[in-house]
C-alpha positions, 0 to 999 in steps of 0.5 A: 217168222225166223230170220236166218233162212239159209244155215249150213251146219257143220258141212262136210264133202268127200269125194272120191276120197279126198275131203272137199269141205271140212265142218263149215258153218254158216247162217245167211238172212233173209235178202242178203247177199253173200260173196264166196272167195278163196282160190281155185280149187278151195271148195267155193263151187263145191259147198255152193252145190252142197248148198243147192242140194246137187250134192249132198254132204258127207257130214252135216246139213244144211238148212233151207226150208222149203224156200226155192233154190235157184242155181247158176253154175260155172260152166253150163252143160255141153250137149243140151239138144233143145233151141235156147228158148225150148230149153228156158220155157222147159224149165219154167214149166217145171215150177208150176208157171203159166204158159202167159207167165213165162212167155211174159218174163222170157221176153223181158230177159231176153232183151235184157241179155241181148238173145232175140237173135239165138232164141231158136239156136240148138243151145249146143251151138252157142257160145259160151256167153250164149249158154251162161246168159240161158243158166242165168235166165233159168234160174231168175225166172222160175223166181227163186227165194235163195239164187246161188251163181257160181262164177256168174260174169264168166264168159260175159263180156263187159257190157253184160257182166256190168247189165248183170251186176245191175239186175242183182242190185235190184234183186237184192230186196227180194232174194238170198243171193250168194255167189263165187267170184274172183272180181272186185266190182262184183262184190263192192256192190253187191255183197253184205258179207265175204265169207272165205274158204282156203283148201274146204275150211273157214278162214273168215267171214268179213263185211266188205271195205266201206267204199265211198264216192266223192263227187264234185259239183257246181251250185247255184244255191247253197240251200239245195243240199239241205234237203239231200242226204248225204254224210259230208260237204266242203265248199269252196265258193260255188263248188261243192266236194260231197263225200257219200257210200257208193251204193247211194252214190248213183241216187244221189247224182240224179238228185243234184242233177234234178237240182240243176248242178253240174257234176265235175267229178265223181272219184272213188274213196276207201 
């Protein structure tokens, strides 16, 4: 099997006569998630809707396979008339689910976004959390192969943005996800790679900085830590300064705790 799955080659956008995208490429692998950063008005929401087909581009292609997209845009549509619930079994229904199966997912989701109490509101009449929490589920249900979010935290508030940025850390092992956003914690965690765009062209494609933890802890016996996996450890009588990726960070604080230690801080390192 191929191991790029998603590939844009040569991508151009014209629209209304001013060109939008100019010849960007790019190849994005199975189960990696990129970032999208540059300014407003760079061309970030543009290729992601050349990349999810809604906009097909003026020059070049792109390549996806037969895989399922999944799209999240910025902002949702206005004047959808269905309830919330009627409009998200709708548009799972057109993905070939069964009614079981989608009444099974709904209901996780909307849990996990908190809408039991909007589930038969006219989606016109939400907020626009309310409406950006129903173009999430959308797209997470019908169980896309690639999931492309534009903005995605917008118009969330704190709790949920960081709910959301949680549920994406574990879809990482079973989803392409590529996504625009403006907020630093968005993309330490979760993007493998940042691909920059300033006025539709390519500036650069870079991994993200390293970021690390350091965690101080009390011990009761040295040997516990032969048994973790970390990258560094100083000791000073029975405390110990551990110094980990933070991805592996949250990990590794379960296990000291199932180890008995005690966690006196845990700060951020670049």
């Amino acid at each position: 099997m191929e191991k790029d799955i998603f590939e844009a080659i040569d991508v151009s956008k014209e629209i209304e006569g001013k060109m939008i995208l100019n010849k960007i490429s790019f190849k994005c692998e199975d189960y990696t998630t990129m970032a999208i950063c540059g300014q407003n008005g760079s061309g970030k929401s543009t290729l992601l809707k050349v990349l999810a087909g809604i906009y097909e581009p003026t020059n070049g292609k792109v390549r996806r396979g037969k895989r399922k997209v999944g799209y999240v845009p910025e902002h949702f549509p206005e004047n959808i008339r269905f309830k919330l619930k009627e409009y998200l079994i709708l548009t799972a229904s057109f993905h070939g689910f069964s009614k079981q199966h989608i009444e099974t997912d709904l209901l996780e989701y909307i849990r996990i976004f908190g809408l039991q109490r909007y589930v038969d509101t006219p989606l016109k009449q939400c907020s626009k959390g309310t409406k950006q929490k129903a173009g999430l589920i959308q797209a997470l249900i019908m169980k896309p192969d690639i999931l492309l979010l534009d903005e995605p935290l917008t118009g969330l508030d704190s709790p949920t943005q960081k709910q959301l940025i949680y549920l994406l850390e574990k879809l990482k092992k079973q989803v392409t996800i590529i996504f625009t956003t403006h907020e630093d914690e968005m993309i330490e965690k979760l993007a493998d790679n940042i691909f920059y765009v300033e006025s539709g062209e390519v500036l650069s494609c870079l991994k993200p900085r390293n970021v690390q933890k350091l965690i101080k802890v009390n011990f009761n016996n040295k040997d516990i830590f032969k048994e973790l996996n970390f990258f560094d450890i100083t000791y000073e009588r029975n405390t110990a300064l551990i110094t980990v990726d933070a991805a592996k960070s949250d990990e590794l604080l379960l296990a000291l705790l199932n180890k008995k230690c005690s966690i006196l801080e845990v700060n951020e390192k670049r």
